[in-house]
C-alpha positions in Angstrom: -259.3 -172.1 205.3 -260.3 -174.6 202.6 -256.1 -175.1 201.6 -255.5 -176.2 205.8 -258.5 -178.8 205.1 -257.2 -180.1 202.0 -253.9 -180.8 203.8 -255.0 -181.9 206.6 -256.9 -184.8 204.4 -253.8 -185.1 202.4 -252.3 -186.1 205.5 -255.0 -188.5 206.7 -255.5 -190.3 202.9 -251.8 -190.0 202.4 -251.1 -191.9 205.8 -254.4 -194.7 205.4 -253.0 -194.9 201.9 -249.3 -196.2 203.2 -251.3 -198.1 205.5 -253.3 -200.3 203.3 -250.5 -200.8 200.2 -247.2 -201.1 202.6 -244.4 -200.7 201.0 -240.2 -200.9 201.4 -238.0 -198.9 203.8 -236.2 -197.5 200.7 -239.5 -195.7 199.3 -239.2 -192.1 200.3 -241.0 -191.6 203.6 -242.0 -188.5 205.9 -244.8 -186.6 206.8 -244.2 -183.8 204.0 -244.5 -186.7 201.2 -247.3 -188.3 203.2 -249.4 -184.9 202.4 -248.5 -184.4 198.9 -249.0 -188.3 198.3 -252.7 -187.4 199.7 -253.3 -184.4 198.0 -252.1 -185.9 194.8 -254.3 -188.7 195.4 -257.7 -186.8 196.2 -257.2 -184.8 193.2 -256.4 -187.9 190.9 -259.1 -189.5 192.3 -261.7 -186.5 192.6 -260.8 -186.0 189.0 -261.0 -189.4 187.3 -264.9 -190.1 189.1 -266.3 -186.9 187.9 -265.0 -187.3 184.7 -265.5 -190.8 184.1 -269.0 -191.6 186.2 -270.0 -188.3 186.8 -269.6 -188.8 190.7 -269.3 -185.5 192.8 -266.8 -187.0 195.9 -266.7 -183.6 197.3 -269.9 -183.7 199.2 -268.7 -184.7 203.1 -265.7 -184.9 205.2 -265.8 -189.0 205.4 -266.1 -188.8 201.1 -263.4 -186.8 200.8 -261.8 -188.8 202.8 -262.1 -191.9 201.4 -261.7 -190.8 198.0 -258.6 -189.3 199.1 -257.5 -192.9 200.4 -258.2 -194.6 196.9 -256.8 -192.0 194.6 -253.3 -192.3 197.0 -253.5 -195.8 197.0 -253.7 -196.1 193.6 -251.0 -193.5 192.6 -248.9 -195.3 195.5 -249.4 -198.8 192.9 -248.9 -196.7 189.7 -245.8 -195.1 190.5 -244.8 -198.3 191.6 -245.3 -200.0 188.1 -243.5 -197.2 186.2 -240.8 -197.4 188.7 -240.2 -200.8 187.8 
């Protein structure tokens, strides 16, 4: 039951993600990529604040969430600069 959460808030950051850094119709789109983009991002994310401040982000729903949404955003502006 936890893995159908952790897409469904893949899905949710992934999509707020695209939402706040828009990008180009030639970046690969679709609701599969969405997911992974937010998983990736919640575990870049979740990753990075517990090792570098110590921060737990899994705690509640609207955390995860959010921490879901900055991890995704970032990687969104990361792969972005490599891509370049």
């Amino acid at each position: 039951m936890d893995f159908i959460w952790f897409i469904i808030v893949g899905l949710v950051a992934g999509t707020l993600a695209k939402l706040l850094v828009p990008g180009s119709k030639s970046e690969p789109q679709g609701w599969f990529l969405t997911i992974l983009l937010g998983m990736a991002g919640a575990l870049l994310f979740g990753f990075a604040a517990n090792l570098v401040l110590g921060w737990n982000v899994n705690g509640n729903l609207l955390g995860t969430i959010l921490s879901a949404t900055i991890g995704s955003a970032l990687l969104i502006l990361i792969l972005r600069a490599v891509k370049r």
